[in-house]
C-alpha positions in Angstrom: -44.5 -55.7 60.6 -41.9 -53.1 59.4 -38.1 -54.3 59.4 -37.8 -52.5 63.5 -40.7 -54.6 65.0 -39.1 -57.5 63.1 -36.1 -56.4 65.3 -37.7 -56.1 68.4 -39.5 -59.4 67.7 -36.4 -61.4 66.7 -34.7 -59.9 70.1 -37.2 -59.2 73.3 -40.6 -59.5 72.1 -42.8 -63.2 73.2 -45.5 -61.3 71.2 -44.9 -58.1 69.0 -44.7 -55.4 71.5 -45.0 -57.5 74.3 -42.6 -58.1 77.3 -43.8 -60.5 78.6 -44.9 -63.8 77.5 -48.7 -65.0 78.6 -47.2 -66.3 81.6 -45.2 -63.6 82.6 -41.6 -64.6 81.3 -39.4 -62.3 79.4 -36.3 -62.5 76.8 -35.5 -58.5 77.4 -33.6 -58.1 80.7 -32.8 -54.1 80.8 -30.3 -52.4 83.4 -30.4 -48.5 83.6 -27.9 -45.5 85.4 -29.5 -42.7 85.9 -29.6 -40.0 87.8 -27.1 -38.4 86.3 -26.5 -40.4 83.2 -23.1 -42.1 83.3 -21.8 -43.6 80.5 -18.4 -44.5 81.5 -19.9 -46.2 84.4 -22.2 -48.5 82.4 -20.1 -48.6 79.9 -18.0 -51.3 82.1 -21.0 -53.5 82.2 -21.2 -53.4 78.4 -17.7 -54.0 78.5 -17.3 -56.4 81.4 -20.1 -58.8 80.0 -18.5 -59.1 76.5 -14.9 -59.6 77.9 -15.0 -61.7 81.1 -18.5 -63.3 81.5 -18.4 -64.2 77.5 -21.6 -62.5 76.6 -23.5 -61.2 73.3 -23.4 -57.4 73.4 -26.6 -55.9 75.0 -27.7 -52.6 73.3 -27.0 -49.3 74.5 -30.2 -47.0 74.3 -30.7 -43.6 76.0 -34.4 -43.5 77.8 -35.7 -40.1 76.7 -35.7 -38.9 80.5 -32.4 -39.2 82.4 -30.2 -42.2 82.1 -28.7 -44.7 79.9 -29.7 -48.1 79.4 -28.3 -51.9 78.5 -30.7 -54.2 76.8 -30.3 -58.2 77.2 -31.8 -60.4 74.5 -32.3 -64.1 75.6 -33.2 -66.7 73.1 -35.5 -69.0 76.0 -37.7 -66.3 78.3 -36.8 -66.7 82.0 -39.1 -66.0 85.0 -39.3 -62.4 85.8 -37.6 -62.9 89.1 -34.6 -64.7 87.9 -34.3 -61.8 85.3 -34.2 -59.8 88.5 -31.1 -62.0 89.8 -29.1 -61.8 87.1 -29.7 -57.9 86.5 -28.6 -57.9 90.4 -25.7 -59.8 89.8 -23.9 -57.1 87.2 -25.0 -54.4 89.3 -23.3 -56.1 92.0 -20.1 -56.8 89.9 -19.8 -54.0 87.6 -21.4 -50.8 89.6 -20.9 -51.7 93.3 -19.7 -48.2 94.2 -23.1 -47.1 92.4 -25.8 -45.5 94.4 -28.7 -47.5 95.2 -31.3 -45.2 93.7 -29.0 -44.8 90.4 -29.6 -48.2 89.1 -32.9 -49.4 87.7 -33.4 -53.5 87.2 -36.2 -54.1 84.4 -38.4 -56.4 84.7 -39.1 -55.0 88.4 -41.0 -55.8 91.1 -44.5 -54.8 91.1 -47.6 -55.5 93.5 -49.9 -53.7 91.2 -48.9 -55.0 88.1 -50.6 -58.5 86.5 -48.2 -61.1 87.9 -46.6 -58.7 90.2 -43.5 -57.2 87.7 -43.4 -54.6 85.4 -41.0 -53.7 82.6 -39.8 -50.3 81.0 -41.2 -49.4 77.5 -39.9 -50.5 74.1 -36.9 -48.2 72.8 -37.6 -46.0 70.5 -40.3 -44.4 72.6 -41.9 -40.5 73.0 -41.8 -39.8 76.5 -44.5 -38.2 78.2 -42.9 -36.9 81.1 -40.1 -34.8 78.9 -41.9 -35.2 75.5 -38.8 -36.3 74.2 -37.6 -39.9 72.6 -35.8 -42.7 73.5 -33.5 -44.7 71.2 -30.9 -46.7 70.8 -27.0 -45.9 70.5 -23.9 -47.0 68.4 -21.4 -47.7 71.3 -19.0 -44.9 70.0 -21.6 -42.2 70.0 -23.1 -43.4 73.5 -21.1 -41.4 75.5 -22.0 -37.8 73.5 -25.3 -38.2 75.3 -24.6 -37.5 78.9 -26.0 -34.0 79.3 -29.1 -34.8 77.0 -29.6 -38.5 77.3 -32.6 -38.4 74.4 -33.3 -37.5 70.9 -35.7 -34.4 70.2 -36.7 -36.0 66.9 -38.7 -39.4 66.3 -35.9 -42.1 65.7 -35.6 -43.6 61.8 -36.6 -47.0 62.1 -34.7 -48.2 59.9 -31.8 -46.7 61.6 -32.6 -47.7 64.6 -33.1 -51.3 63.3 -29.8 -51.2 61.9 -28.0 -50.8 65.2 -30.3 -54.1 66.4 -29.4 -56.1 63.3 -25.8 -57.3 64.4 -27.2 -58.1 67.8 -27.6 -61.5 69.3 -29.7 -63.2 71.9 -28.1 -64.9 75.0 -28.3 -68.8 74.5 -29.5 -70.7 78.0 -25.9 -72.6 78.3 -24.1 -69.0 78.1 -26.9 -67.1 80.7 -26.7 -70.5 83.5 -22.7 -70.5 82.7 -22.9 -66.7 83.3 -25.4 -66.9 86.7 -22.1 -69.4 87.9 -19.4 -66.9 87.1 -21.5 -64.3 88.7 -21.9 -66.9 91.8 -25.9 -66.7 91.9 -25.9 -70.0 91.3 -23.1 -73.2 92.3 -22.3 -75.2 89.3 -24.4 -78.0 88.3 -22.2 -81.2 89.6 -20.8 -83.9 86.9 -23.0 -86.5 86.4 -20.4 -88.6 88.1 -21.0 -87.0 91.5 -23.0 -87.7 94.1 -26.1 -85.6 95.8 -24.3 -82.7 97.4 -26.5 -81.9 101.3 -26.8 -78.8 99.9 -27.7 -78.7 96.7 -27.3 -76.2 93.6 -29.9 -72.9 93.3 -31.7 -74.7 89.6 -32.6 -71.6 87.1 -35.3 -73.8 85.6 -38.3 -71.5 85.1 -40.9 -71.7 88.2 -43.4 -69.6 89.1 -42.1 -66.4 90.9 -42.7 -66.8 94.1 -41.6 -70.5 94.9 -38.6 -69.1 93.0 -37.8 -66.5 95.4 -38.2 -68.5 98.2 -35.6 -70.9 96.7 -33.3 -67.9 96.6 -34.2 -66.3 100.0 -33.7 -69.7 101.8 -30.5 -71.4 99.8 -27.4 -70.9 101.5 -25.3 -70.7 98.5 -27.0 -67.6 97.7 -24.8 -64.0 98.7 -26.8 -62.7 101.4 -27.5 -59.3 99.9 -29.3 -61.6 97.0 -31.1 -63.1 99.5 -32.1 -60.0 100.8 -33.0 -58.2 97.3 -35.9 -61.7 97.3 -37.4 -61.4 100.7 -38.0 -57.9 99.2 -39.3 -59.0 96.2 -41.3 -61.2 98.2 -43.6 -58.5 100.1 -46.3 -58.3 98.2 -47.1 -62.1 98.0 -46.7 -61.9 102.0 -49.1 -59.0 101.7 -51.7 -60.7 99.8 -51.5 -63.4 102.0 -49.3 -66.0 99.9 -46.2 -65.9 101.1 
């Protein structure tokens, strides 16, 4: 393992260069502008979730074809689909007045894919469609790729290991205090209180579809979430589980 996959390993890999663990969890949550890349659009998000939601810095990468992208590290994988939540909540918060078809949410739905999700490919990574590379970005030079949001030449690993190095993975207190500020979830109540009727949206890991079930159903849930679920949802319904 040279001192990159020892990067990717320490940050988003369950297994080296795997994004998923066995049982389809992740610790790399990935959100990505495109179409035209817009780095002082995302660039709020990479602000935002430092400053007000109290965040580790994801890292900025470019994807080789046409966008920009922010890579979350988590220390404890989370189901795919409440990666999907949370990915939905900045997008929501930070890049509202975004086009739709701009923003890409990693892992992502996927009927055809084992357990239903995919994810994007580990940065640095040749392209096929533009035979070009993807990499990752010190925050000061990020925005000098807008026109040509790739590298022509394969990435140093150890350079690109050396923008991973100061990087640090999302503990589960900061993501479930983070899904509260973003108001995907209520806060848990004091141990003190009493049942609530309705009670909070739990982030414990599940498997995906009871999960977005939870979410479609729970009142305390914005309805475009629960909307973005009953999507994610379709395939199950089409295979006859949901």
């Amino acid at each position: 393992m040279n001192i990159l996959q020892a990067e990717h390993h320490r940050l988003y890999c369950a297994e080296p260069a795997q994004l998923f663990t066995p049982d389809g969890q992740v610790r790399a949550l990935v959100l990505e502008l495109a179409g035209p890349p817009d780095w002082a659009a995302l660039s709020t998000v990479w602000r935002g979730v430092q400053s007000e939601l109290e965040l580790p810095a994801p890292a900025i990468a470019v994807n080789g074809v046409d966008g920009y992208q922010l890579w979350f590290s988590l220390v404890s994988p989370v189901e795919a689909s409440l990666a999907g939540v949370f990915l939905e909540g900045l997008r929501t918060r930070y890049l509202a007045d975004v086009a739709l078809r701009r923003v890409r949410l990693w892992p992502a739905p996927d009927a055809a894919a084992p357990g239903g999700w995919r994810h994007t490919t580990l940065v640095p990574a040749l392209q096929d469609s533009t035979q070009r590379w993807s990499a990752f970005l010190a925050s000061d030079l990020a925005a000098i790729f807008e026109e040509e949001p790739w590298l022509d030449l394969t990435p140093s690993a150890e350079a690109q290991a050396s923008l991973l190095t100061g990087l640090h993975s999302i503990k589960p207190a900061a993501f479930q205090r983070a899904l509260e500020m973003l108001r995907l979830v209520e806060p848990a109540p004091a141990p003190s209180e009493a049942p609530q009727a309705s009670m909070p949206l739990a982030i414990e890991a599940r498997e995906p579809r009871a999960f977005l079930l939870e979410v479609m159903n729970h009142p305390g849930v914005p309805l475009h979430l629960r909307i973005e679920a009953a999507k994610a949802l379709l395939p199950y319904a089409k295979d006859g589980g949901a």
